[in-house]
N, C-alpha and C positions, 0 to 999 in steps of 0.2 A: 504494500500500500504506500501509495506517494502521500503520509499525510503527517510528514513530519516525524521529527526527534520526540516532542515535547508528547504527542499523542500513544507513541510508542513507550514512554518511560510511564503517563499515566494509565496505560492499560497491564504494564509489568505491576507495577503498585496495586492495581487489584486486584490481577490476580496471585500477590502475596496476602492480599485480605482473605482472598476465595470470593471477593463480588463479580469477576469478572465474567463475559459472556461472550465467547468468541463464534462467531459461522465459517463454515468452512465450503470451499468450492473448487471442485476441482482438484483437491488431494492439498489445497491449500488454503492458508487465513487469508480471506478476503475480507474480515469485516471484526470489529471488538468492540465493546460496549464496558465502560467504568462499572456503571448501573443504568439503566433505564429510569429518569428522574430529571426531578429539576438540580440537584447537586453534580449528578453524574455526565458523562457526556460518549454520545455513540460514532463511532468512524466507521465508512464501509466505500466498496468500489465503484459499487450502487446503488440505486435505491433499493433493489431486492436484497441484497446484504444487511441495510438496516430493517428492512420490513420483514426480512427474518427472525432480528436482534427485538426486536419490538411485539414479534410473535413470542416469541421462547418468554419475555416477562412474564416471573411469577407474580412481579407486581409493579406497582410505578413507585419509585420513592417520593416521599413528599407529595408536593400539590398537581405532581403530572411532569412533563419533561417540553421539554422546549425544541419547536421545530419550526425553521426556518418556511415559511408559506411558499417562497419564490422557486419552493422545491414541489413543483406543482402536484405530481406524481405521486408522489409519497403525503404529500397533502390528504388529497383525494382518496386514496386506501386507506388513511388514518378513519375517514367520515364514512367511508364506505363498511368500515369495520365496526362502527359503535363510538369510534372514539370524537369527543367532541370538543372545542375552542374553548377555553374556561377565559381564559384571561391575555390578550392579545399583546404582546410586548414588540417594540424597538429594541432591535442588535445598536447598540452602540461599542465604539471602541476611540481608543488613544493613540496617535500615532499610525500609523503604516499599517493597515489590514491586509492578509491573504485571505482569502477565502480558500480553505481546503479544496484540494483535488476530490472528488467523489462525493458521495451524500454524508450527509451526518446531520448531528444532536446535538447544539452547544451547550454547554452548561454554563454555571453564573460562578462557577468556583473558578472552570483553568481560562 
């Protein structure tokens, strides 16, 4: 996965915890998940990597998890599966933004 140092160090982190949640495709990890949550944060190659990671939850942490709308795709199967918009938030950031390579789940911790 092209999605960074920083993504890969937080997904080793949990799974030293035992939260993590990896999918695999192809005989390989295409996709990791901290937790499924508003703390945690999901990286995948595509959207079906994360709408896999987002199947397998046993639950959501917290008030639900944050997902970028402009991901239309993965939008639209969240609504089409029961899951619904509680609370609409603005990505803000400082400084110089990347938008990761492939779908994901930001979280409000990394």
């Amino acid at each position: 996965m092209s999605t960074g140092t920083t993504a890969r160090e937080n997904c080793a982190d949990a799974i030293a915890r035992g939260s993590a949640t990896v999918v695999e495709h192809d005989g390989r990890i295409s996709g990791c998940a901290t937790v499924i949550g508003f703390f945690g944060h999901a990286v995948g190659e595509t959207s079906e990597d994360v709408k896999a990671l987002i199947a397998a939850a046993k639950e959501f942490a917290g008030p639900g998890f944050l997902l970028p709308t402009r991901n239309g795709e993965l939008f639209r199967w969240c609504l089409a599966n029961g899951l619904r918009v509680t609370q609409p938030m603005t990505l803000m950031t400082r400084g110089l933004y990347n938008e990761p390579a492939g779908a994901f789940l930001p979280s409000i911790l990394y």
